[in-house]
LOLUM-263379 format. One line per field, with one value per residue (C-alpha): y, z, x; residue in one letter. Coordinates in Angstrom, 3 decimals, m for minus. Layout:
BEGIN
yy <- Y | ... $
zz <- Z | ... $
xx <- X | ... $
aa <- A | ... $
***
This chain:
BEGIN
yy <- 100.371 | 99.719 | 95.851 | 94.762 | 97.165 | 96.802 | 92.517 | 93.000 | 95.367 | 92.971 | 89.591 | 90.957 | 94.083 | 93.774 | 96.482 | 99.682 | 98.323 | 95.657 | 97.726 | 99.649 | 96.492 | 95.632 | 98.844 | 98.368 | 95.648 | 96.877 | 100.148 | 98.125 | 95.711 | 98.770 | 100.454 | 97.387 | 97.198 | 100.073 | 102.145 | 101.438 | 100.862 | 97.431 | 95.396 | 96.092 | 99.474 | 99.377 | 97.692 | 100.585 | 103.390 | 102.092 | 101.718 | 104.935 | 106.320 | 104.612 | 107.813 | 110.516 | 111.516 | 110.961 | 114.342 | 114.752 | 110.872 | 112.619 | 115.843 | 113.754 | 111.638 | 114.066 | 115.546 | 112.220 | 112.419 | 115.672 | 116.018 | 112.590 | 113.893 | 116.942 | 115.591 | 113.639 | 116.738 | 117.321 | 120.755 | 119.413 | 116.349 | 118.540 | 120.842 | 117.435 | 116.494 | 120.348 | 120.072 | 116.529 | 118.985 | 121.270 | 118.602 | 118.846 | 116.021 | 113.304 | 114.934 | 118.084 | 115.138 | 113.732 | 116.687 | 118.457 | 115.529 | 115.778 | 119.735 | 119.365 | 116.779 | 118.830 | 121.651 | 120.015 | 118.232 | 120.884 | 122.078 | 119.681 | 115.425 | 113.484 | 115.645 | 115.201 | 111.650 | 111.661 | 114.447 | 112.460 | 109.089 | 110.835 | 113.270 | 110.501 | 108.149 | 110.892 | 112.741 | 109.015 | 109.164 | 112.029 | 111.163 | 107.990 | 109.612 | 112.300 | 109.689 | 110.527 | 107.460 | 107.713 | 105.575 | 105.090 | 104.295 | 106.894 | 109.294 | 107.475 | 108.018 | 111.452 | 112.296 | 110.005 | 111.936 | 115.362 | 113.922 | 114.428 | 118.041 | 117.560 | 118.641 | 121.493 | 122.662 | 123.873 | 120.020 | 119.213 | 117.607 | 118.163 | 121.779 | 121.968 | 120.187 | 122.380 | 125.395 | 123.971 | 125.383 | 122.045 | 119.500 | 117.732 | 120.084 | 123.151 | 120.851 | 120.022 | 123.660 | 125.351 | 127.551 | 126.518 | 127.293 | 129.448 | 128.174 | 131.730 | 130.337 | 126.445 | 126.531 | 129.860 | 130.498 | 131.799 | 128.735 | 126.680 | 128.467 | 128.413 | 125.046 | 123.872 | 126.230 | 124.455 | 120.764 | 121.050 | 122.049 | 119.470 | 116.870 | 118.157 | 118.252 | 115.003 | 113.592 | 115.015 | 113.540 | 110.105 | 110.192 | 107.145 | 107.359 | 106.634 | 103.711 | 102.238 | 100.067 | 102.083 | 100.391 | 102.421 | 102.721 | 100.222 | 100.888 | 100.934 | 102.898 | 106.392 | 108.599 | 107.157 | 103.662 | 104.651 | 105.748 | 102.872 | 105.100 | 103.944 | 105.874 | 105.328 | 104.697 | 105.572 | 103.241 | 105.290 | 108.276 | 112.255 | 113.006 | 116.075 | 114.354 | 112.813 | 116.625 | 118.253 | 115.351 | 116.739 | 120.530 | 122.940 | 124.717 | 122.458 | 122.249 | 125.466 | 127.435 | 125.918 | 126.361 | 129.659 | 129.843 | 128.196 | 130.670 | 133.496 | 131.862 | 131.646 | 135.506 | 136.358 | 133.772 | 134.859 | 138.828 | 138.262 | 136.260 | 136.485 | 133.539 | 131.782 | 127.792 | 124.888 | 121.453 | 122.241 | 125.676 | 123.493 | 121.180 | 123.403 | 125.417 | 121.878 | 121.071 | 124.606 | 124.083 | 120.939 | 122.589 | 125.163 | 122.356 | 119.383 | 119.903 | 118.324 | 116.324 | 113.322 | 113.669 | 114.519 | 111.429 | 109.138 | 110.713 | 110.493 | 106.756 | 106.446 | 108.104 | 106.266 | 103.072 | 105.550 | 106.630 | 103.384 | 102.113 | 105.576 | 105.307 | 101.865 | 103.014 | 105.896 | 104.495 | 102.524 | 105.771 | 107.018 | 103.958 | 104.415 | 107.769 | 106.675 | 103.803 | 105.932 | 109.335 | 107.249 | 104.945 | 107.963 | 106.964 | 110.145 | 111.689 | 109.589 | 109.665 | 113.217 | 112.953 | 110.969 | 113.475 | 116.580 | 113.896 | 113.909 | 116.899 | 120.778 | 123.508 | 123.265 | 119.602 | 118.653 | 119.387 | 117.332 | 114.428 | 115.429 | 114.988 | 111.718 | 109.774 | 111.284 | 109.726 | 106.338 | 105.712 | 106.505 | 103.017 | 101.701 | 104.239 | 105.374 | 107.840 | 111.340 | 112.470 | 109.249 | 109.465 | 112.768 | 111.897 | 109.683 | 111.731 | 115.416 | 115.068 | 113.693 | 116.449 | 119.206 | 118.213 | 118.206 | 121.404 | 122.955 | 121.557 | 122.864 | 125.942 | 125.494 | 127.045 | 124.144 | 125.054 | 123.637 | 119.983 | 120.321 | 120.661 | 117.997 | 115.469 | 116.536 | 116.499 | 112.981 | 111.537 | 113.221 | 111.845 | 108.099 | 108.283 | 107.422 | 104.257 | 103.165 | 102.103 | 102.813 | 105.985 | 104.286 | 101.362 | 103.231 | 105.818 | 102.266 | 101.131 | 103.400 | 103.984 | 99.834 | 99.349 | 97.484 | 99.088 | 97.579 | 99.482 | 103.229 | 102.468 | 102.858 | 106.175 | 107.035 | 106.094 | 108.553 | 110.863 | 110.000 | 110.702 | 114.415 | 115.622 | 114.087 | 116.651 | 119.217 | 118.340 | 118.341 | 120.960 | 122.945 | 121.884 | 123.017 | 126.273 | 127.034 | 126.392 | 128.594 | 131.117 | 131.065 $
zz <- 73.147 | 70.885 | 71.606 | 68.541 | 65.925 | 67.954 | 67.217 | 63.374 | 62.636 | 64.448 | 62.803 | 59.225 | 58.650 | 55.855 | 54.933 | 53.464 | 50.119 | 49.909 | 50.182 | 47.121 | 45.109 | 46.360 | 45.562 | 42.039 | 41.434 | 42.874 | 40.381 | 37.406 | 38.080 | 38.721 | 35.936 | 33.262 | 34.609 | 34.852 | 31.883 | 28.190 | 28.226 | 27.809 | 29.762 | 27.009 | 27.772 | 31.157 | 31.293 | 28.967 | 31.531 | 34.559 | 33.271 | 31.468 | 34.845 | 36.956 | 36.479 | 36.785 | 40.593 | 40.529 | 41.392 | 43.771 | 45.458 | 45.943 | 47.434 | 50.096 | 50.633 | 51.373 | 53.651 | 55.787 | 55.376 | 56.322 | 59.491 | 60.783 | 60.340 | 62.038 | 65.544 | 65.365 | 65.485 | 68.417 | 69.570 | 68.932 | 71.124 | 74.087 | 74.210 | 74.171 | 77.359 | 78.346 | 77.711 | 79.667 | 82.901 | 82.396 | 83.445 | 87.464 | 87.697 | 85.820 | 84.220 | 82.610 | 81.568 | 79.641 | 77.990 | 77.274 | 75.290 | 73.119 | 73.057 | 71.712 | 69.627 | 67.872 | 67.236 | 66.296 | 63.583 | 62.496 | 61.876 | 59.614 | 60.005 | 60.399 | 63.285 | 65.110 | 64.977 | 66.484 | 68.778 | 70.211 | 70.637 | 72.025 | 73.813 | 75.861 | 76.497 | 78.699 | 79.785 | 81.462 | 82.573 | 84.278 | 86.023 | 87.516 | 88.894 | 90.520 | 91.793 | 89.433 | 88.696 | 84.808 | 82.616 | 79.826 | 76.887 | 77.985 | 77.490 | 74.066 | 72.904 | 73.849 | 71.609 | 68.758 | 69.370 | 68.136 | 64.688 | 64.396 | 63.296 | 60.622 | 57.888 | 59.026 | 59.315 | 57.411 | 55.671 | 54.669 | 51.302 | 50.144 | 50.423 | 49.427 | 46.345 | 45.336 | 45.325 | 43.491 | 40.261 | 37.645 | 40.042 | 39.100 | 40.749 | 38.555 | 35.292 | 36.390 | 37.468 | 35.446 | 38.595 | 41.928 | 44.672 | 47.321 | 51.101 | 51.967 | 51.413 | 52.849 | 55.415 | 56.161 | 56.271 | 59.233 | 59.403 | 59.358 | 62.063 | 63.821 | 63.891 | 64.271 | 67.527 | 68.675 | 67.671 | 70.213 | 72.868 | 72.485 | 72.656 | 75.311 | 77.159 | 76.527 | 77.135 | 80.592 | 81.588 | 80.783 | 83.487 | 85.244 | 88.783 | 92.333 | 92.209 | 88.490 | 86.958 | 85.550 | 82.968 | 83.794 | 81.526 | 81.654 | 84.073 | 82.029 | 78.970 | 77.842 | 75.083 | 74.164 | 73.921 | 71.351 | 69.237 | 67.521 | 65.435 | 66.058 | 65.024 | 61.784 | 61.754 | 58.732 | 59.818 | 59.622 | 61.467 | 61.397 | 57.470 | 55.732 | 54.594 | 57.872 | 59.159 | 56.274 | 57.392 | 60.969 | 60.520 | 60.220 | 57.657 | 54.941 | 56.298 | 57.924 | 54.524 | 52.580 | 54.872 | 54.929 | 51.634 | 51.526 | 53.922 | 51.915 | 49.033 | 51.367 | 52.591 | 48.973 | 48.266 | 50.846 | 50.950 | 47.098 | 47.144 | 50.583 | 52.411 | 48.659 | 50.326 | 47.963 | 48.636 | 47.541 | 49.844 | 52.859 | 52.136 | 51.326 | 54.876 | 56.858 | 55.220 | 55.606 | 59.473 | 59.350 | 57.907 | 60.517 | 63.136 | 62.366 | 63.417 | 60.231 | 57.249 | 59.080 | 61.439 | 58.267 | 57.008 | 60.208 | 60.449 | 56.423 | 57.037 | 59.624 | 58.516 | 54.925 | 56.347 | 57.132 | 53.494 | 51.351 | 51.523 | 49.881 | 47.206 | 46.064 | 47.045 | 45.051 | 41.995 | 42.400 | 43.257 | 40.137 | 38.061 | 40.028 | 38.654 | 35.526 | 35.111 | 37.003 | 34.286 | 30.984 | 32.129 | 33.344 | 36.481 | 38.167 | 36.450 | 37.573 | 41.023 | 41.026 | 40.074 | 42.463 | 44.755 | 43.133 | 43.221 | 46.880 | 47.981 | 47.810 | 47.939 | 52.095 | 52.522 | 49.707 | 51.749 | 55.007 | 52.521 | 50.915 | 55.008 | 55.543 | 52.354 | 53.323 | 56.580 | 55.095 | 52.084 | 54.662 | 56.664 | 53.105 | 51.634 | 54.884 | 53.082 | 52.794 | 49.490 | 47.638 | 49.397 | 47.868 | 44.429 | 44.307 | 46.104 | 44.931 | 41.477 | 42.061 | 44.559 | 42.534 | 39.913 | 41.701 | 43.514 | 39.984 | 39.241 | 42.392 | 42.152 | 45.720 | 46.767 | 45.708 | 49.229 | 50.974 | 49.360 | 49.517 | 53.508 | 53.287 | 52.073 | 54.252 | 57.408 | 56.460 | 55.860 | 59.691 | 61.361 | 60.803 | 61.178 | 65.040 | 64.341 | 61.174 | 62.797 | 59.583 | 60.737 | 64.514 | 63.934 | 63.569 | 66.415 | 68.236 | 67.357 | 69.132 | 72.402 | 72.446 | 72.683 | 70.789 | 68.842 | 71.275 | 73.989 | 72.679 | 70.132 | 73.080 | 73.977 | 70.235 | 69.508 | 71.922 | 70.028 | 66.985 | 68.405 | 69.695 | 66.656 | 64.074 | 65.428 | 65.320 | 61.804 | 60.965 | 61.860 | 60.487 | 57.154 | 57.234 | 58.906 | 55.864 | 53.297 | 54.822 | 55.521 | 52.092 $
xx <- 70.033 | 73.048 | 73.413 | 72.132 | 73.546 | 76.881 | 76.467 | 75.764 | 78.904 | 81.050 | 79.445 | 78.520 | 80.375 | 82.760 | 85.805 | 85.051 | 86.444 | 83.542 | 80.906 | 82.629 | 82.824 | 79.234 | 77.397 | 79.487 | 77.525 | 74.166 | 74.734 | 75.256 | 72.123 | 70.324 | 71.404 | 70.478 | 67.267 | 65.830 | 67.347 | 68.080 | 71.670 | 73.487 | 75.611 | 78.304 | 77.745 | 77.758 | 80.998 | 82.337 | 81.018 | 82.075 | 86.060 | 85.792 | 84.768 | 87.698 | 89.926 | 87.379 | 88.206 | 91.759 | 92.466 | 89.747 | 91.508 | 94.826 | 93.599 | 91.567 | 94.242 | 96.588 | 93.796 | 93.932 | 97.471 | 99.167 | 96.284 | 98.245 | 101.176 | 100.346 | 98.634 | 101.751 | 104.267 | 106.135 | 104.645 | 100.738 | 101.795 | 102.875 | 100.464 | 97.967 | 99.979 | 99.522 | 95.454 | 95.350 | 96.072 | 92.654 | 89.928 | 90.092 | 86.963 | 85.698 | 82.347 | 84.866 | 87.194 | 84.659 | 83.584 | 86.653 | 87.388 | 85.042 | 85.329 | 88.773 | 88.548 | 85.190 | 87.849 | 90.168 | 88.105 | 86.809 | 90.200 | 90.881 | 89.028 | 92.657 | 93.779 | 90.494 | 90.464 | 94.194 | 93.541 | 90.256 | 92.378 | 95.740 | 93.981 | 91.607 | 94.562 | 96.316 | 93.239 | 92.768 | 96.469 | 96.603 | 93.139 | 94.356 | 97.265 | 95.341 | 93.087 | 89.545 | 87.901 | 87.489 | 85.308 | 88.137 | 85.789 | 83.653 | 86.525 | 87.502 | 83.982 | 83.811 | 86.528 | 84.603 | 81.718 | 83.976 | 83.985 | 80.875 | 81.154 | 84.284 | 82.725 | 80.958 | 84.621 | 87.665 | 88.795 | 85.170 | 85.881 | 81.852 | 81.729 | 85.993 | 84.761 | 82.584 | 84.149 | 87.855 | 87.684 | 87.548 | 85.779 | 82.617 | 80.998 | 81.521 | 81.081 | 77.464 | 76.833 | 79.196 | 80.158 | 81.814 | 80.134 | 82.048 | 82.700 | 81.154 | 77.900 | 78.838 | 81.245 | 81.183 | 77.448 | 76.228 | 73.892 | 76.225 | 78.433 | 75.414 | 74.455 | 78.518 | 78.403 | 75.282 | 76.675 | 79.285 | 77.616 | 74.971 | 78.050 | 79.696 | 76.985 | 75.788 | 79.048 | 79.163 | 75.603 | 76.661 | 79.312 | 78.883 | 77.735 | 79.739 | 78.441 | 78.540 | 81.335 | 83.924 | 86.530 | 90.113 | 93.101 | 95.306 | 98.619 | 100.929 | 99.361 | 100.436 | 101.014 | 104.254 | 103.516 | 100.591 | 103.330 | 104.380 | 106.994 | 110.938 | 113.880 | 115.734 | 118.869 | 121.039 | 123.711 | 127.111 | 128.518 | 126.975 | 128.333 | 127.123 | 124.020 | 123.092 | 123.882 | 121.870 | 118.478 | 119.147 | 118.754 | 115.895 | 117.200 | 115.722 | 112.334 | 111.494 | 112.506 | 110.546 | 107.517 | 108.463 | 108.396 | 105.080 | 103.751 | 104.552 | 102.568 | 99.423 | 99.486 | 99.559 | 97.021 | 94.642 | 95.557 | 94.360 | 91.634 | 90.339 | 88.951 | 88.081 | 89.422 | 89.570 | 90.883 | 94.631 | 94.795 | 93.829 | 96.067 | 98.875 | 97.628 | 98.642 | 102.038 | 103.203 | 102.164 | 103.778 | 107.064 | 107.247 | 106.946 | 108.932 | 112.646 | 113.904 | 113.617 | 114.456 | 111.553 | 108.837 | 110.237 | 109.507 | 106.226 | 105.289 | 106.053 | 103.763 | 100.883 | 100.863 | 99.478 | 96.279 | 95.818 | 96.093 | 92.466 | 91.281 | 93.697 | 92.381 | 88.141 | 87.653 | 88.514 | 85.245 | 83.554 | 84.733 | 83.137 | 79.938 | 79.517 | 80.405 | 77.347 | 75.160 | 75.970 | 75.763 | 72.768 | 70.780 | 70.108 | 70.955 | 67.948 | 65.953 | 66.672 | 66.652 | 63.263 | 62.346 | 63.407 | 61.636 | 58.678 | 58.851 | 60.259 | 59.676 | 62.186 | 61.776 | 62.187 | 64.789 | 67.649 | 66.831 | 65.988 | 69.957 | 70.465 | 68.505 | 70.040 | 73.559 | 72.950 | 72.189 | 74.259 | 77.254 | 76.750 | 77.903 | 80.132 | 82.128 | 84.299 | 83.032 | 84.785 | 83.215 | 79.779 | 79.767 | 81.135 | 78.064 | 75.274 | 76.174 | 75.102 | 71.721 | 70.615 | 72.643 | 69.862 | 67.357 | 67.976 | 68.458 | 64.583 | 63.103 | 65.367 | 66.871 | 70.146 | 73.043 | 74.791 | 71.697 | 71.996 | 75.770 | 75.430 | 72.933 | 74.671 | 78.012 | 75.810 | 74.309 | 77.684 | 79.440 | 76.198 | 75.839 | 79.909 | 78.969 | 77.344 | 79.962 | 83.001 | 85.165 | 86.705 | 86.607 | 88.854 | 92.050 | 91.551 | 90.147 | 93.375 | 95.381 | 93.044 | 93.289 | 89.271 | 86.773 | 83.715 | 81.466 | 82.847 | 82.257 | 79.386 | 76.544 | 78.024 | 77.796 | 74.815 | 73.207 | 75.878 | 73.472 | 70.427 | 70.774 | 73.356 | 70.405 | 67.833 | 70.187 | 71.423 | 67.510 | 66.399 | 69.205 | 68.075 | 65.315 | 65.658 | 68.531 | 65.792 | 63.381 | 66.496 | 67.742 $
aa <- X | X | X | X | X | X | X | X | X | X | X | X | X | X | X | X | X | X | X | X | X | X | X | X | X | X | X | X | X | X | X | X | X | X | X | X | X | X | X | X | X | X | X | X | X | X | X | X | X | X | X | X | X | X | X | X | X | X | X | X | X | X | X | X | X | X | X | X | X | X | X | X | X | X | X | X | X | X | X | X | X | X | X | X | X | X | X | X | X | X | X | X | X | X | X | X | X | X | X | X | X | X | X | X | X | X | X | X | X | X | X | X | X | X | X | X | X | X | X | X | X | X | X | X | X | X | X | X | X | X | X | X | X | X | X | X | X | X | X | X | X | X | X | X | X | X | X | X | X | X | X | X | X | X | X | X | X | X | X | X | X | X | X | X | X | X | X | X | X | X | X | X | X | X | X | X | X | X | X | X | X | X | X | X | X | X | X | X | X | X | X | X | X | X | X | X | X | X | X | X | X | X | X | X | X | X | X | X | X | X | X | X | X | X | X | X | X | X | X | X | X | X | X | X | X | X | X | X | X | X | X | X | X | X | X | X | X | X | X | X | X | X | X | X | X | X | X | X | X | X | X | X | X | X | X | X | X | X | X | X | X | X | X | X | X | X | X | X | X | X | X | X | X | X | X | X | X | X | X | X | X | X | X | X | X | X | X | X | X | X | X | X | X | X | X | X | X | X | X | X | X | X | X | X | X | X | X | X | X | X | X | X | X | X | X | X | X | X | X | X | X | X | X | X | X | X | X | X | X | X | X | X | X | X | X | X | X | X | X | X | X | X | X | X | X | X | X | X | X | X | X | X | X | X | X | X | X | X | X | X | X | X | X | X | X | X | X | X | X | X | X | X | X | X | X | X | X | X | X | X | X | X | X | X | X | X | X | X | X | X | X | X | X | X | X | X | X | X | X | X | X | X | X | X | X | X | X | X | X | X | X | X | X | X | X | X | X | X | X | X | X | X | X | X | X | X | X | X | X | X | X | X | X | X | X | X | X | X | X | X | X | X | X | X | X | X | X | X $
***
């Protein structure tokens, strides 16, 4: 069933970046012919826009990040070794994989994606020593299969976006809208309840039969060699500073300190989450769990490789928004959408184009940069609840995830497996989340 879209992202599909330079282009062509404005002008939009999400970049980089740095922890990579104990056969292997790695993304997206690859390579380990005969990429792409939910969760940088005070969102609807009525809707909870299940489940009926062909781990793979970080070596004898790198002190006061902050913060302003306060929520776990500063800094270094293809992406995402504001063009694709929509079916078609414009623009925070401003507008036209189109477009860009290998290729990386090995299992992953996603939307809009 997946053959064929498994052959074209291996032969034709280009990095992340080049679909951002590529839908540059597409915008600006666009943009010239269909609306009044020049190429002069065009030109002038698009680097006038370059720095409009730079603040919104470095609070989803950080996102990706400090979750990296977090899976990679001491404490969150024993109890991984604890959880690999739980399955007892090879049908709960596969889906408490993808149970945990659906919590843990919706925790926060860059823990899930470790979790799922850690979490499968010694979920496999411990199987072949107790003698279960485990399909390993089945196992891989149950954990795949978690990140389907991420932004249904506490990191999801669509509805986090709209409610930080000063974000494109509030200066198109001059308000921010609140995670209460996002994240923490009871729809949502509802269908993010009913998502798992429907993967777990459907990860444990795809367990391959006595008789199939199973692919095992490899012997002599475990946790340890999928962590590629060495120890640094400062090169002289234990002196104060090497002595003040090596202690707790350092570290665990100042997440302390940061705790403090987010009691106060919370016991203030109750659950009211923006981008920053889940960020500053991971370092302070971080803090509390890395033995020193010489460990944060081994694991900083690590994770950074993860976080460099944002920085140099949404900068393009930025100029996007800038041809498409000054040309018009996100009027008149909002109309479009009134034109075919009502106030029941505007937020599965938020859903549908999420879903699409994802397979091009794999990152979530610059999908949404793009997307949330034409169905903000046209949800103001047809007078339908923002959250609904905000959720839309968030549930578009987690579903198609399982058929864009973007966010695969590093947890691929570290489970040593190809996208052709995972993406059938993923595709099915597609299939049954898309009719949940769907009829969520519309079940909101007739709630709301």
């Amino acid at each position: 069933m997946s053959a064929p879209l498994v052959r074209l992202a291996e032969r034709y599909l280009p990095t992340a970046y080049v679909f951002a330079v590529v839908l540059t282009a597409i915008v600006a062509v666009v943009a010239l012919a269909a609306t009044d404005i020049g190429p002069v002008d065009v030109v002038r939009a698009w680097g006038d826009g370059l720095t409009g999400l730079l603040a919104f970049m470095t609070q989803m980089a950080l996102v990706l990040l400090l979750g990296y740095i977090l899976a990679n922890t001491g404490p969150v990579r024993r109890l991984l070794e604890r959880l690999a104990r739980v399955p007892r056969t090879p049908v709960q292997a596969y889906g408490f994989v993808a149970f945990c790695a659906a919590i843990a993304s919706l925790f926060t997206w860059g823990l899930g994606l470790v979790v799922a690859a850690l979490l499968s390579i010694e979920v496999a380990r411990v199987g072949r020593d107790r003698g279960l005969r485990l399909h390993y990429p089945l196992l891989v792409a149950s954990g795949y299969s978690g990140f389907v939910v991420w932004h249904m969760g506490y990191s999801g940088s669509g509805p986090l976006a709209a409610a930080t005070p000063d974000s494109f969102v509030e200066e198109q609807l001059g308000y921010t809208v609140p995670v209460s009525e996002t994240i923490f809707s009871s729809w949502n909870m509802i269908a993010a309840v009913v998502t798992v299940i429907v993967i777990v489940v459907a990860m444990m009926l795809m367990a391959p039969g006595p008789k199939d062909r199973i692919l095992e781990l490899p012997k002599d793979a475990s946790l340890e060699e999928a962590d590629d970080a060495s120890p640094i070596d400062a090169g002289h004898g234990p002196v104060p500073a090497d002595r003040i790198d090596g202690s707790r002190i350092v570290t665990t006061g100042l997440g302390l300190f940061l705790l403090a902050y987010l009691v106060i913060y919370f016991a203030q302003e109750g659950m009211a989450l923006t981008l920053d306060i889940v960020n500053w929520t991971f370092l302070c776990l971080i803090l509390l769990l890395v033995t020193s500063a010489r460990e944060l800094g081994q694991l900083v270094a690590k994770a950074a490789s993860n976080v460099g293809e944002i920085l140099v992406q949404f900068p393009l995402y930025a100029g996007i928004m800038g041809i498409m504001t000054a040309s018009g063009l996100v009027e008149m694709l909002a109309d479009f959408f009134v034109s075919i929509s009502n106030d029941v079916t505007l937020g599965l078609w938020a859903f549908l184009a999420g879903g699409l414009v994802n397979v091009f623009v794999p990152s979530g925070g610059g999908q949404f940069a793009i997307q949330a401003p034409i169905f903000l507008d046209a949800a103001k036209q047809l007078g339908v609840d923002p959250a609904i189109v905000i959720m839309g477009v968030s549930y578009g860009d987690q579903w198609t995830n399982m058929i864009q290998p973007f966010w695969a290729l590093p947890m691929l990386a570290i489970a040593r497996l190809r996208i052709r090995d995972v993406m059938g299992f993923t595709t099915v992953t597609l299939l049954v989340t898309g009719v949940v996603f769907a009829a969520t939307m519309v079940l909101a809009s007739l709630w709301t």
